[in-house]
C-alpha positions in Angstrom: 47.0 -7.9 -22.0 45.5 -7.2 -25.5 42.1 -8.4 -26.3 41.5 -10.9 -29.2 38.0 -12.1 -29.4 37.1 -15.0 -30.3 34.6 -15.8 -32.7 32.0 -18.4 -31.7 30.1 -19.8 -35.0 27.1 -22.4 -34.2 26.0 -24.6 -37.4 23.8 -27.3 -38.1 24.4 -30.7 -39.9 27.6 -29.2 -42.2 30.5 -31.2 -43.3 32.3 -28.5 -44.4 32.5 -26.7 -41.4 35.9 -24.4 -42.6 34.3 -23.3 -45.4 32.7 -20.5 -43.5 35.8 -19.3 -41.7 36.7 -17.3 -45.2 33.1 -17.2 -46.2 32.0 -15.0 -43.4 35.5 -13.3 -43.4 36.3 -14.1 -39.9 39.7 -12.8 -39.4 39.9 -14.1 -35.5 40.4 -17.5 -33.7 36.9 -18.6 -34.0 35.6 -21.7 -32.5 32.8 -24.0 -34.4 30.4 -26.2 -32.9 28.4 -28.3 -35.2 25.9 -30.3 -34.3 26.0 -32.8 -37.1 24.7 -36.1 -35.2 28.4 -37.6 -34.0 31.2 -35.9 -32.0 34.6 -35.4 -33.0 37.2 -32.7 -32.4 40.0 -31.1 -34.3 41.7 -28.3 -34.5 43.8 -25.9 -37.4 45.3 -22.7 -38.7 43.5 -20.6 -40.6 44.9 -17.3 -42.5 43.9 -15.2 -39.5 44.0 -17.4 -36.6 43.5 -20.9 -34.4 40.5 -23.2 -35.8 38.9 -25.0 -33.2 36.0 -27.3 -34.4 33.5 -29.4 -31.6 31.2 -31.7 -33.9 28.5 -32.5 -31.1 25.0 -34.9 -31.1 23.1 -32.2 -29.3 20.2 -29.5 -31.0 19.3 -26.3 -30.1 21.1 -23.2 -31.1 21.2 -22.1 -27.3 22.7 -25.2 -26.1 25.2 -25.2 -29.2 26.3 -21.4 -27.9 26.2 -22.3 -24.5 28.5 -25.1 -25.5 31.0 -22.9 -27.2 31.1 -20.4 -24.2 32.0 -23.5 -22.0 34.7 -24.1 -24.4 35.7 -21.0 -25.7 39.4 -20.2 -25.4 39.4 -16.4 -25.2 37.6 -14.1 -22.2 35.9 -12.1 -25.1 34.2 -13.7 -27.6 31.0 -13.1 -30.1 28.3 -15.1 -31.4 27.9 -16.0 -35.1 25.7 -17.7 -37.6 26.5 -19.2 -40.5 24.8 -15.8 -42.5 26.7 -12.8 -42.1 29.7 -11.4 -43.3 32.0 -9.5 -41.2 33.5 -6.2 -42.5 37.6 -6.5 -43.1 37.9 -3.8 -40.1 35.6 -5.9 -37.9 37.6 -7.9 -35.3 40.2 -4.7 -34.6 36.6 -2.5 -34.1 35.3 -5.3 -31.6 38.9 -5.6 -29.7 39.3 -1.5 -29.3 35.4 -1.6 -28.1 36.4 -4.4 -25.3 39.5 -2.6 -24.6 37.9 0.8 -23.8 34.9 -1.1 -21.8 36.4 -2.8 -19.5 33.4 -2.8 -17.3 31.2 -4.3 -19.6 29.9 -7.6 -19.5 28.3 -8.0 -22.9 29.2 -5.0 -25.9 26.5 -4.8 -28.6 27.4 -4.1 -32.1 25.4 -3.2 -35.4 24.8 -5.7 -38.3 23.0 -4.1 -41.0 19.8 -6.5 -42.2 16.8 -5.7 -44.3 14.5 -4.4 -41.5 18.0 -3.0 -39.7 19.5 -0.2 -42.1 21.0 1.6 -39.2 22.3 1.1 -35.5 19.6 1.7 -33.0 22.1 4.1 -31.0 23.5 6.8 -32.5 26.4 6.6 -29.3 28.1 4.1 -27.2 25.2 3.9 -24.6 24.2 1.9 -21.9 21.5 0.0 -23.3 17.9 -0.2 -21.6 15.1 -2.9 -22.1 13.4 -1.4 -25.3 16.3 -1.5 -27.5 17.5 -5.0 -25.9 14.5 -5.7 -27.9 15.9 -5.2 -31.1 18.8 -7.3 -30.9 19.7 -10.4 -32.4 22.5 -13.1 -31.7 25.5 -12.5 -34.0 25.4 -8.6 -32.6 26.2 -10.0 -28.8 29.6 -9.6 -27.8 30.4 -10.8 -24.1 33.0 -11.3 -21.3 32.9 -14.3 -20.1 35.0 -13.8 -16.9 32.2 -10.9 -15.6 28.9 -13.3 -17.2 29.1 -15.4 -13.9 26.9 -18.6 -14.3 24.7 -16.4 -17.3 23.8 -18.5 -20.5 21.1 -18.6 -22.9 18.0 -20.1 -22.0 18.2 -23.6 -24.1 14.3 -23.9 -24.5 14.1 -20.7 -26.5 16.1 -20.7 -29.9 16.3 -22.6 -33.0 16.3 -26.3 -32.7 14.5 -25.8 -29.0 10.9 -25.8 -27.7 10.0 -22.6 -28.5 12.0 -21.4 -31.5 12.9 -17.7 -30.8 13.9 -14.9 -28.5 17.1 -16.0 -26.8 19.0 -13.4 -27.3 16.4 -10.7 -25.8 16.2 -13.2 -22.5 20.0 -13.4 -22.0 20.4 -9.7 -22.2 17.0 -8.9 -19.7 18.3 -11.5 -17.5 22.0 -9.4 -17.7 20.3 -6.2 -17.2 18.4 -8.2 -14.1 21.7 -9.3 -12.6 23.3 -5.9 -12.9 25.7 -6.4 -15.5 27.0 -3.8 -18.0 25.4 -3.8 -21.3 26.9 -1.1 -23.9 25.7 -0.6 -27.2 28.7 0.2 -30.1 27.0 1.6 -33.0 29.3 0.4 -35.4 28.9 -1.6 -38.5 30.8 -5.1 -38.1 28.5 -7.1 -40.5 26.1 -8.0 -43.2 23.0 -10.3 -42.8 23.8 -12.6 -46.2 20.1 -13.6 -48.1 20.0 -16.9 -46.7 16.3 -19.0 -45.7 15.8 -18.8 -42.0 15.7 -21.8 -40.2 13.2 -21.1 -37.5 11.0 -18.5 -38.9 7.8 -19.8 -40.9 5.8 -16.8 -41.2 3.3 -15.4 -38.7 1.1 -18.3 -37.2 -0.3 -19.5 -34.2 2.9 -21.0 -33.5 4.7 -17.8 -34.1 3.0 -16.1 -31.6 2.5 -18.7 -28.7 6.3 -18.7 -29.1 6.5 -14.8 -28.7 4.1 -14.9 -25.9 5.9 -17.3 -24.2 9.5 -15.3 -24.9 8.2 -12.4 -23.7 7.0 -13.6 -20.0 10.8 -15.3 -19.9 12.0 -11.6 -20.6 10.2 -9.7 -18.0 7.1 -11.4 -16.2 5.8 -8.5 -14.6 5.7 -6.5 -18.1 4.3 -9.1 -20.1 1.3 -7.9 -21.2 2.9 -4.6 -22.5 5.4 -6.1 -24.4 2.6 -8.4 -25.9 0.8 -5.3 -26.8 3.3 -3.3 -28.1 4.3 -6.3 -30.8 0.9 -6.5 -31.7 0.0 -3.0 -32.3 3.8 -2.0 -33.7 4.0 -5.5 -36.0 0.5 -5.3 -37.6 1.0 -4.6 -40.4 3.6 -7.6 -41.1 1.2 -10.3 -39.6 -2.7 -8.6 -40.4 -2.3 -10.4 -43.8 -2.1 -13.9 -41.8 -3.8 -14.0 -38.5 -6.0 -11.0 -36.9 -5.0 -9.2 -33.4 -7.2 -11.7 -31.9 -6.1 -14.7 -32.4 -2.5 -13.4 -32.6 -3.4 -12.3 -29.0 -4.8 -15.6 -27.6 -1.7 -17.3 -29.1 0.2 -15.1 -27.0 -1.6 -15.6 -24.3 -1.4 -19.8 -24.4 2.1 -19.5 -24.7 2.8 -17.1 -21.9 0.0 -19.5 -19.5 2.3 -22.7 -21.2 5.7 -21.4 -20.1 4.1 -20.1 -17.0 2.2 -23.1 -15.3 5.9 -25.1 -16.1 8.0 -23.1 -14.3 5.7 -22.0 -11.3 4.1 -25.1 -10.7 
């Protein structure tokens, strides 16, 4: 049977909700959830495929994607935001990749960004922890019939309790269970300049969020993966906060998360 993924496109408070189908050049079936305050559903056509749009009451970006896998109508689908821009060639690139992977539980492709001018692999590669690292959402490709019960952690993510690193815990808890993780290095998309949602600058609240990502990543590595931020990142947050309160940010954040989930 021939792959056709399905694009899964999480948005906030937008009454427009088509708009981005040809805004982001989705040339797929691509399913919408919009948490907008209300719940509704419809469905259309589109130029390129099926519309399916869930208008929900929830928040949280993780418990909006976890949503649309739950309702997602293809076994191979991808995560969007509302600020890239798919290449024309993208959805056949992402349907060959799935079709010669059959193994692979989550595919990994390359969106170029400001701080991302090239993929991290050179090769299609199994991917280990320290690139998983430098991953974000709309690059995760998965399939859904080999995830099992996997989803994103909904108190990590825009909207949630501590406002980043999803992504990097859903694919360290992948690579826990086993699953195959392959890296694609090819272009299938363009970070658009829009404001980020979550990300304020580099604060105290920054940083107790980090720490607290990083110990739902990989508990026993915590403290170098809090190091190796620090030390790599300096010169993006030195201008803001100094390694040592950075680090005891981390640190409340990590002892946070901890003491609620081992208590």
């Amino acid at each position: 049977m021939k792959v056709k993924t399905q694009v899964l496109l999480s948005v906030m408070d937008k009454d427009d909700e088509l708009h981005y189908v040809d805004m982001l050049n989705i040339k797929s079936d691509v399913l919408i959830i919009n948490q907008c305050g209300y719940r509704n559903n419809f469905q259309t056509s589109g130029r390129y495929g099926k519309i399916y749009v869930r208008e929900s009451d929830e928040r949280g970006l993780s418990k909006s994607r976890n949503e649309a896998l739950m309702y997602a109508r293809s076994d191979t689908v991808i995560f969007c935001d509302n600020d890239v821009r798919y290449e024309d060639d993208a959805f056949k690139r992402i349907d060959a990749a799935f079709e010669r992977n059959p193994k692979a539980a989550v595919l990994v492709f390359f969106i170029e960004r400001p701080e991302r001018k090239k993929p991290v692999y050179s090769s299609e590669t199994v991917m280990d922890k320290v690139h998983m690292m430098k991953i974000f959402s709309p690059e995760i490709a998965v399939r859904k019939s080999l995830l099992g019960d996997l989803r994103l952690n909904e108190e990590f993510g825009a909207g949630a309790k501590y406002s980043m690193g999803e992504e990097n815990i859903f694919l360290f808890e992948a690579k826990r269970r086993g699953l195959e993780i392959k890296y694609i290095p090819e272009k299938i998309a363009t970070l658009l300049p829009v404001e980020s949602s979550w990300f304020k600058g580099y604060d105290e609240e920054f940083f107790f969020n980090r720490g607290a990502g990083y110990y739902a990543m990989d508990p026993k590595y915590w403290y170098p993966l809090a190091w190796q931020f620090l030390i790599r990142k300096r010169r993006l947050y030195s201008k803001d906060i100094s390694m040592g309160a950075a680090y005891k940010s981390m640190l409340d954040g990590m002892r946070e998360y901890k003491e609620t989930h081992e208590s």
